[in-house]
C-alpha positions in Angstrom: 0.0 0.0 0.0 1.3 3.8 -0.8 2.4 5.1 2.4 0.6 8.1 1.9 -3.0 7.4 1.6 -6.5 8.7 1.4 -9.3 7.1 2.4 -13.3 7.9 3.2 -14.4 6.0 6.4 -16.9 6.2 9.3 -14.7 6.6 12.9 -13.8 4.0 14.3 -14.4 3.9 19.0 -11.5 5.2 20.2 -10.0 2.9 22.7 -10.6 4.3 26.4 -8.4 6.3 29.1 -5.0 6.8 27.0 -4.3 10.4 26.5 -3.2 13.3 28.6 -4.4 16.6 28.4 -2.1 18.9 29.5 -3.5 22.6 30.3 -1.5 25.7 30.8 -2.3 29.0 32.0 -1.1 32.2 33.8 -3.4 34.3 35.4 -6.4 33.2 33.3 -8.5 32.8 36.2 -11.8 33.9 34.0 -11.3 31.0 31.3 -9.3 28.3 32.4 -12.3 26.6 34.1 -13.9 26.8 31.0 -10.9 24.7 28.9 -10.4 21.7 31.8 -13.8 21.3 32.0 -13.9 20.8 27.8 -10.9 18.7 28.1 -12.9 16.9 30.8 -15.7 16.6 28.7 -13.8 14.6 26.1 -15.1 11.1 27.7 -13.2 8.1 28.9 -10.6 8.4 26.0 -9.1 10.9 28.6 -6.9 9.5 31.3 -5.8 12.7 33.0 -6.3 16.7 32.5 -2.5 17.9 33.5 -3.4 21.8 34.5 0.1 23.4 35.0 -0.5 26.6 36.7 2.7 29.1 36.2 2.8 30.8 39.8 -0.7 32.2 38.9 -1.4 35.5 41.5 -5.2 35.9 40.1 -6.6 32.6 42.4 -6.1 30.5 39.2 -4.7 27.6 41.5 -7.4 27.7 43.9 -10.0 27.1 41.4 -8.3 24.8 39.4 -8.1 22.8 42.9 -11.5 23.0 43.7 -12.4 21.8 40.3 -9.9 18.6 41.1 -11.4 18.1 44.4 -14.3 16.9 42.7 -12.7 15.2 39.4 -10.0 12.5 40.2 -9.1 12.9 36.2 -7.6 16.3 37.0 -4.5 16.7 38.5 -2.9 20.6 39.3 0.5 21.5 39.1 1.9 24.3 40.0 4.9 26.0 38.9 6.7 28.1 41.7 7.9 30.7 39.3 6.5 31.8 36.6 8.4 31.4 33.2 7.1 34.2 31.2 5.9 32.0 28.6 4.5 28.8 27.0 7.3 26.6 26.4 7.8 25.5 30.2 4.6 25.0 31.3 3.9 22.7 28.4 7.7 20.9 29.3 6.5 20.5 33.0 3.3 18.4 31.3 5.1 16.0 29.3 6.9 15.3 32.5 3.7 14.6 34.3 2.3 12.6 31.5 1.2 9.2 32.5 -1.5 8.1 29.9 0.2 6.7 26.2 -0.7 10.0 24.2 -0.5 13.6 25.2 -1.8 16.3 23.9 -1.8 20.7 24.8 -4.4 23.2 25.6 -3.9 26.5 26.4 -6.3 28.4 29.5 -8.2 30.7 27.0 -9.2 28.2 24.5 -11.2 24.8 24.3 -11.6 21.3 22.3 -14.7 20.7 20.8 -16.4 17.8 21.9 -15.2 14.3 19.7 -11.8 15.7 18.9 -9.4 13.3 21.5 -11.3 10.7 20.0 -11.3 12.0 16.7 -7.7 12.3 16.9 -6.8 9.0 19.0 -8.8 6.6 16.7 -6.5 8.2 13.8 -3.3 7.4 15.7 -4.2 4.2 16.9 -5.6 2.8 13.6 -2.5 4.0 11.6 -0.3 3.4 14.1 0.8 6.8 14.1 3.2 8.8 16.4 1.4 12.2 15.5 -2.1 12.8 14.9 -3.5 15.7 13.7 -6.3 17.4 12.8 -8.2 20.9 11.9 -8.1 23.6 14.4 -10.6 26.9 13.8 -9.9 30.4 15.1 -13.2 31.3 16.3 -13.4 35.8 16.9 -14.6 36.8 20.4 -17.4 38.2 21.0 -19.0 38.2 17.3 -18.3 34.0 16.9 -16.8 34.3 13.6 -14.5 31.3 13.0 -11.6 30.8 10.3 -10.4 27.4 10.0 -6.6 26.8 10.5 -4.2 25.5 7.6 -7.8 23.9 5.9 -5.6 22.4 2.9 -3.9 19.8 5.1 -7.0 18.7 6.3 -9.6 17.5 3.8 -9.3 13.9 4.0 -8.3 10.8 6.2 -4.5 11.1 5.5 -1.4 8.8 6.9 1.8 9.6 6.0 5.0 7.6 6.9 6.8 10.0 7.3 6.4 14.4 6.9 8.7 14.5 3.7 5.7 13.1 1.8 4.0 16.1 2.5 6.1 19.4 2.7 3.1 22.0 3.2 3.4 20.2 7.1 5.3 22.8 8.0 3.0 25.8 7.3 1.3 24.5 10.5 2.9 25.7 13.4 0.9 25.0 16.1 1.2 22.7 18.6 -1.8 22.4 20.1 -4.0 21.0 17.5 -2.0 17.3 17.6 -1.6 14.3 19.6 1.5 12.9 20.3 2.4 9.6 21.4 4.3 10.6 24.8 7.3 8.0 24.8 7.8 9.6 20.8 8.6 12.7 22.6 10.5 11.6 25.6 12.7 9.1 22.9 13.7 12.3 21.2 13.9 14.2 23.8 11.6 16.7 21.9 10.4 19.7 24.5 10.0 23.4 24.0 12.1 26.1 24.2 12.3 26.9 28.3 11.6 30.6 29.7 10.1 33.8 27.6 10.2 32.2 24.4 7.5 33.3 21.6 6.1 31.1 18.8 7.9 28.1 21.0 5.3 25.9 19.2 7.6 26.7 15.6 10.6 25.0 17.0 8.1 22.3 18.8 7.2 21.3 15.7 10.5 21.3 13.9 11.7 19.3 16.2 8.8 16.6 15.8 8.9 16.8 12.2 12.8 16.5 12.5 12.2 13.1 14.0 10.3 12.1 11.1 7.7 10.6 12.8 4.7 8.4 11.2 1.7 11.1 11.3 -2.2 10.7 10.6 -4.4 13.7 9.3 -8.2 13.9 10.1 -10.8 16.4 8.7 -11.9 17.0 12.0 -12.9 20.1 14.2 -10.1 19.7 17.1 -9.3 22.4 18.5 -10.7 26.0 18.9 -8.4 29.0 19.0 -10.0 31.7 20.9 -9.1 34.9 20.2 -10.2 37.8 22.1 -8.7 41.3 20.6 -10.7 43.5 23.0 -9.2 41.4 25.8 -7.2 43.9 28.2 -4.4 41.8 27.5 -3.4 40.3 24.3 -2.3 36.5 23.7 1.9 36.9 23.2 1.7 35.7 19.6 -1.1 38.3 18.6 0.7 41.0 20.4 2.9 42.1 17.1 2.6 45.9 18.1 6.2 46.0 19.2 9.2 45.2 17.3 10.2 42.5 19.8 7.6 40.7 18.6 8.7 40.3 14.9 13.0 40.0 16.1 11.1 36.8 18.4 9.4 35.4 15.1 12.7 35.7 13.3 14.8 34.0 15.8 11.6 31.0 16.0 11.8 30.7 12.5 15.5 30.5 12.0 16.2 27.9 15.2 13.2 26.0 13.6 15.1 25.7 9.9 18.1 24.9 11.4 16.6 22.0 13.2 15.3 20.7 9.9 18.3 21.0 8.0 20.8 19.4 11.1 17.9 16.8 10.8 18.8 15.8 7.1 15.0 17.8 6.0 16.4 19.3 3.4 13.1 19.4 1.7 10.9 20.6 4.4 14.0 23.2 5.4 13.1 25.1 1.5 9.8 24.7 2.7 9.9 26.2 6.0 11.9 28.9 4.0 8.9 29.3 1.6 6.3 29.0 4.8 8.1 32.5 6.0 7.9 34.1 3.2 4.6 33.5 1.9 2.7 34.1 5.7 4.8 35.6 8.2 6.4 38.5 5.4 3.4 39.3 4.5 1.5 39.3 7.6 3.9 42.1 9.0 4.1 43.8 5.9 0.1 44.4 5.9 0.8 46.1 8.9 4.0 48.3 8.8 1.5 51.1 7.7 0.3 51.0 11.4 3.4 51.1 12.6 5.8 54.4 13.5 8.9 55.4 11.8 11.7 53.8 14.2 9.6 50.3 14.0 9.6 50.1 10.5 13.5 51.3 10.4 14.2 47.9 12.6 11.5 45.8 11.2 13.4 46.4 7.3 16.8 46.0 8.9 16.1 43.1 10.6 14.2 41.4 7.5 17.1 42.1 5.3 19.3 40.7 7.6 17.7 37.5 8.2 16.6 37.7 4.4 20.5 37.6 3.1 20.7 34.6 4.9 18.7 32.6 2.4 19.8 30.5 -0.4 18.7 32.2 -4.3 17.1 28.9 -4.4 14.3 29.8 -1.9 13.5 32.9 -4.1 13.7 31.0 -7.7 11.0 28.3 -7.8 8.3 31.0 -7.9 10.4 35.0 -8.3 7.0 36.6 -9.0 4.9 35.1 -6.3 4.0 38.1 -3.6 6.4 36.7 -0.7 9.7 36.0 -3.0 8.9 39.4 -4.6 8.2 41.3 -1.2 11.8 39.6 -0.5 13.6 41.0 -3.3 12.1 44.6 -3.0 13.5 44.4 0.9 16.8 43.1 -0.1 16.9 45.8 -2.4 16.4 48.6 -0.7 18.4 49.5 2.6 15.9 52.1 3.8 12.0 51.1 3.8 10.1 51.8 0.9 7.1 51.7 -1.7 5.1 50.6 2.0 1.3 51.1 0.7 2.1 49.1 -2.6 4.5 46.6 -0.6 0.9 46.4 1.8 -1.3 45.8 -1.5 1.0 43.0 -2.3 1.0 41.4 0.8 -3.1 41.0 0.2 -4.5 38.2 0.1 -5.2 37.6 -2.8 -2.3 40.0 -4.1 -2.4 43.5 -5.5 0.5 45.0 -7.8 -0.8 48.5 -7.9 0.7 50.7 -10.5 3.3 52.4 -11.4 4.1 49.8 -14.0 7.7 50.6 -14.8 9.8 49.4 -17.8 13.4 49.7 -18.7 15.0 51.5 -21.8 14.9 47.7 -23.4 11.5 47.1 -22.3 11.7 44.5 -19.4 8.8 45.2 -16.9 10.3 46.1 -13.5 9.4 47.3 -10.1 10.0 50.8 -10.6 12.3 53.2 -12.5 14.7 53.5 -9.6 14.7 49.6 -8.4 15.1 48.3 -11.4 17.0 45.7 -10.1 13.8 44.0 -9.2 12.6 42.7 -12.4 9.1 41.3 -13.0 9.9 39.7 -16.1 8.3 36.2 -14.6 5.0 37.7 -14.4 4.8 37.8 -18.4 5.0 33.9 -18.1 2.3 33.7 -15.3 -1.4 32.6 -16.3 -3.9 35.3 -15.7 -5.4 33.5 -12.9 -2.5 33.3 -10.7 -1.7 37.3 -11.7 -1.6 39.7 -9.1 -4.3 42.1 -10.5 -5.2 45.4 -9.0 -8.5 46.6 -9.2 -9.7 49.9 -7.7 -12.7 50.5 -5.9 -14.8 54.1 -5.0 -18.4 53.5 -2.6 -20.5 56.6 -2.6 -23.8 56.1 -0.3 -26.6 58.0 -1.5 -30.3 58.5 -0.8 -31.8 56.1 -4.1 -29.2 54.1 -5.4 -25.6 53.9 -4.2 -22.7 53.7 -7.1 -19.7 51.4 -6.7 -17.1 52.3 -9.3 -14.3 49.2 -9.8 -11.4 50.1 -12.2 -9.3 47.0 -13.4 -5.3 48.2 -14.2 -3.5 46.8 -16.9 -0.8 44.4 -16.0 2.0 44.5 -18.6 -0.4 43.7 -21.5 -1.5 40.1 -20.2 -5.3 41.6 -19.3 -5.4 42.7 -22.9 -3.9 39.5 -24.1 -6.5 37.2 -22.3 -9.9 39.1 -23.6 -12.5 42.0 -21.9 -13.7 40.6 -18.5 -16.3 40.5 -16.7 -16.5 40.5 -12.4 -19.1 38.5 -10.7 -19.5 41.2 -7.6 -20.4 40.4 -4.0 -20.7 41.6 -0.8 -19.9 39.0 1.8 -20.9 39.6 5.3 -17.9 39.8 7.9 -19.6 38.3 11.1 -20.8 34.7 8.9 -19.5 35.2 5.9 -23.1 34.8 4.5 -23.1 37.1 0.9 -25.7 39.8 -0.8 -26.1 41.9 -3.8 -24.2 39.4 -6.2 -24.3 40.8 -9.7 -22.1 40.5 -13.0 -21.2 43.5 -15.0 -18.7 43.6 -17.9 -15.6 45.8 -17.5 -15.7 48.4 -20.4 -12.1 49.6 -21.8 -12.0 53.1 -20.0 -8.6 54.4 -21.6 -5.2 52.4 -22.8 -4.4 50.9 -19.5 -7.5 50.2 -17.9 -11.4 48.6 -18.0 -14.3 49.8 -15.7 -17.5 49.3 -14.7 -20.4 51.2 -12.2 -22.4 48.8 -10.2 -25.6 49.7 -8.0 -25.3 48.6 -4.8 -28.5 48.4 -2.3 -27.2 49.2 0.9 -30.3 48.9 2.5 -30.7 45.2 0.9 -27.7 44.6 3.0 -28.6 45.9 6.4 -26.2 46.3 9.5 -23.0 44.8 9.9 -19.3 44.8 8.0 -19.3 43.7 4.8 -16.1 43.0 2.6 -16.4 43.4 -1.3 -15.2 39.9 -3.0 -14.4 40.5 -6.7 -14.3 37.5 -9.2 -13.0 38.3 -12.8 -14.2 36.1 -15.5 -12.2 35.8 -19.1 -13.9 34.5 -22.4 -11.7 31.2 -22.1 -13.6 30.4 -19.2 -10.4 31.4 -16.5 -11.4 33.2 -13.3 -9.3 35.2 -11.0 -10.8 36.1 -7.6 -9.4 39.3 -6.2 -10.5 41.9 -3.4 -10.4 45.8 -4.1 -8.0 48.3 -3.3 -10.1 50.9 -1.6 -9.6 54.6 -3.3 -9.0 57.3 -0.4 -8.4 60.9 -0.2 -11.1 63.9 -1.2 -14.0 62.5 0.7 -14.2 59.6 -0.4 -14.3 57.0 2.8 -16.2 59.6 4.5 -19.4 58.3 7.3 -22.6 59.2 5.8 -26.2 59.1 6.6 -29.0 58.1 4.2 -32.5 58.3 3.8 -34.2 54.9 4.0 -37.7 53.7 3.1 -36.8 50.8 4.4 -35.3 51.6 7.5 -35.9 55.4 7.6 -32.4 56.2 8.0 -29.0 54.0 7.6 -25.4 55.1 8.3 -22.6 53.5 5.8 -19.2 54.1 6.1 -16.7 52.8 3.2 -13.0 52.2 4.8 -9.9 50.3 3.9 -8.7 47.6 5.7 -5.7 47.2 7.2 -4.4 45.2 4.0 -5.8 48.3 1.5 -9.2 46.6 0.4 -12.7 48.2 0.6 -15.3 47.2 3.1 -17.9 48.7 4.4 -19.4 49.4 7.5 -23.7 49.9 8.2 -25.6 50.7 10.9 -29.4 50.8 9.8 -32.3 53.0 11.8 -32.0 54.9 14.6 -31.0 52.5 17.0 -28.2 51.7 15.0 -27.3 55.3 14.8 -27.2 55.7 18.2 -25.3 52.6 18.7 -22.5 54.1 16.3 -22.4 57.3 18.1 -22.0 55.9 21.7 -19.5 53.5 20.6 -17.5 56.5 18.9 -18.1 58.4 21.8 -16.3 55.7 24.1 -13.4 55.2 22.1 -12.9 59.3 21.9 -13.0 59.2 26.0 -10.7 56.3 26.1 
């Protein structure tokens, strides 16, 4: 049989009392009940909930031992200093560990219910060292979830070992596995001790170093909770400092090393692709939200850590947005071009004009870097092209206008035919979407196609809506992009409209952190209200 297989089956019981949970928290005294008692919940597959309590001073400890006094599952230890991070806690579990498997969860988050057995029938039937499965990030308070990594995890999969299956390494976290617990101690696998962010990266290096036999299930198993409002933000989502990004390069870097020392040479060049496709452009979304002296450090330190790469991690794919992001930085010693460098790191990517050339014609990234050539984009399909297209919302009393302009792109729009866009708004809280239409893009000058498009704001009622774009060729190819939001003169500005629907509505067109438009309704006068005393709190804050 091919070691790496796919199969459709109905679960299998999962044999009974063989994992550990191991829970960690600091101070987390509001949610930590919550996550035992979901471990807890699991059934008999669980043969102890390990809650590791790092010198809590918020009564964590007590309730977590008036919770045991009543469960003789649950055990409590606690730490008698804290660490200042995740890596210990977790390291203090394994050592606990009594039951075959073990497997982490963090104080703020939960498992849904089946997911040890979900996840222990997949080990045991494959005779796997590593199970894993599907974890969602589910948006506190509004519910909205995102699953995790979803292309790993769309079938019954055993590998023999990670090789088989490179894109492994794209997901970092820890917490949504199950590990056979004399695997670990063989290898002598643990986290990195003390204040050590994205510890989970080298984790999993170091299991994937080991080359372990691993199973894949489609299943929900873990929920990621994220609370942004929270008074105190996770350490991974707390990028706001630049310690933050010099922590994700030194993860990163340990964790390729690891791999390559292993003899991974394969999943090393992927790890290297892994960085530059996500973590690049996740901070370069952002350096626009970010003051002068951060973005000084942030481009020194990319380039710095950038020079360290092979040109082979750049050449499989030069014009993808993370290899091209690269070469711009490594280009450049000062920070520049940020808002296009932001429209790039989109998802999908924008390339917003200026379109440069040199004297001999070779499309580059500007007259002054031409260094940076974009020659590979003329041999790109259209579909995988980053097109830019711009967007302008004006609200009005009968019948708002949305004006989309499509850019040229080195004369490859031109080449594949006049398209049209499939338009849709899709709602932001549950991704449910309204006013689809198709128009066709009319040529609106040499370097350009546009189209106006009615848009009914009262059809879509309150929320945050983001504007999904879908352009459709003659040959049948589509290209699904998002919008870069026009700003300037007026045009994002709040405004209230008449209603016969719901009297009055307020809209508010704004750009996203990544440059695309979305929009923003409140409808009557409740909502109205609603907009003002929320805007009045955040001016008294």
């Amino acid at each position: 049989m091919d070691p790496m297989h796919r199969e459709a089956r109905d679960p299998h019981p999962a044999p009974a009392a063989q994992v550990a949970v191991v829970v960690i928290g600091y101070n987390d005294r509001a949610h930590v009940g919550e996550a035992v008692r979901s471990a807890l919940a699991q059934g008999p597959a669980v043969a102890e909930v390990i809650a590791v309590d790092d010198c809590s001073t918020d009564g964590s400890d007590a309730l977590l031992a008036g919770l045991a006094a009543g469960e003789p599952r649950l055990r409590v230890v606690r730490r008698s200093v804290n660490s200042g991070g995740c890596g210990s806690p977790r390291n203090t579990g394994i050592d606990a560990a009594t039951a075959p498997y073990v497997m982490f969860l963090d104080s703020d988050d939960v498992l849904p219910p089946g997911a040890v057995d979900a996840l222990l029938a997949a080990a045991t039937e494959a005779r796997a060292q590593v199970a894993s499965g599907l974890c969602v990030r589910r948006e506190l308070p509004s519910g909205r979830e995102q699953p995790w990594q979803t292309p790993l995890y769309t079938a019954h999969t055993v590998l023999a070992r990670p090789s088989q299956h490179p894109r492994l390494v794209h997901d970092t976290l820890c917490v949504n596995k199950l590990y056979r617990t004399d695997f670990l101690r063989d290898h002598g696998i643990r986290f990195p001790e003390g204040r050590f962010l994205y510890e989970d990266f080298v984790f999993t290096a170091r299991v994937l170093a080991a080359s372990p036999r691993i199973a894949l299930v489609p299943d929900r198993v873990y929920v990621w909770q994220v609370r942004r409002s929270a008074g105190r933000l996770s350490l991974s989502l707390d990028r706001g400092g630049i310690e933050n990004w010099t922590a994700r390069l030194q993860a990163c870097a340990l964790a390729h090393d690891v791999l390559l020392d292993a003899g991974q040479k394969e999943l090393a060049r992927a790890a290297r692709a892994k960085f530059l496709d996500h973590d690049v452009r996740m901070y370069a979304r952002e350096l626009g939200l970010r003051d002068a002296r951060y973005r000084h450090a942030w481009w020194a330190q990319t380039r710095a850590y950038l020079a360290r790469h092979e040109a082979a991690d750049l050449e499989p794919d030069p014009a993808a947005p993370g290899p091209l992001l690269a070469r711009v930085v490594l280009a450049s010693p000062e920070p520049r071009d940020l808002p296009r460098l932001r429209e790039l790191a989109a998802r999908p990517a924008r390339l917003l004009p200026p379109y440069a050339r040199t004297p001999e014609g070779d499309p580059v990234w500007s007259a002054d870097l031409p260094e940076v050539s974009l020659a590979p984009l003329l041999t790109r399909p259209v579909a995988a092209l980053p097109l830019a297209v711009d967007a302008e919302l004006r609200p009005r009393a009968r019948v708002s206008l949305l004006r989309l302009r499509l850019h040229e792109l080195y004369g490859k729009v031109a080449e594949a035919g006049p398209p049209e866009v499939d338009v849709a708004w899709h709602a932001r809280e549950d991704e449910r979407g309204r006013g689809r239409t198709t128009v066709a893009l009319a040529p609106s000058g040499p370097d350009s196609w546009s189209a106006e498009v009615p848009v009914d704001l009262a059809g879509l009622g309150s929320g945050t809506w983001d504007l999904r774009l879908t352009l459709r060729f003659p040959d049948g190819t589509r290209r699904e992009v998002t919008a870069h939001a026009l700003t300037g003169a007026g045009r994002l500005r709040r405004r209230a409209v008449p209603s016969a629907v719901h009297g009055v509505l307020l809209a508010q067109p704004y750009a996203t952190h990544s440059g695309a438009l979305a929009l923003r309704v409140a409808t009557g006068l409740h909502g109205l209200l609603t907009v003002a005393r929320g805007r009045l709190r955040r001016l008294l804050h």
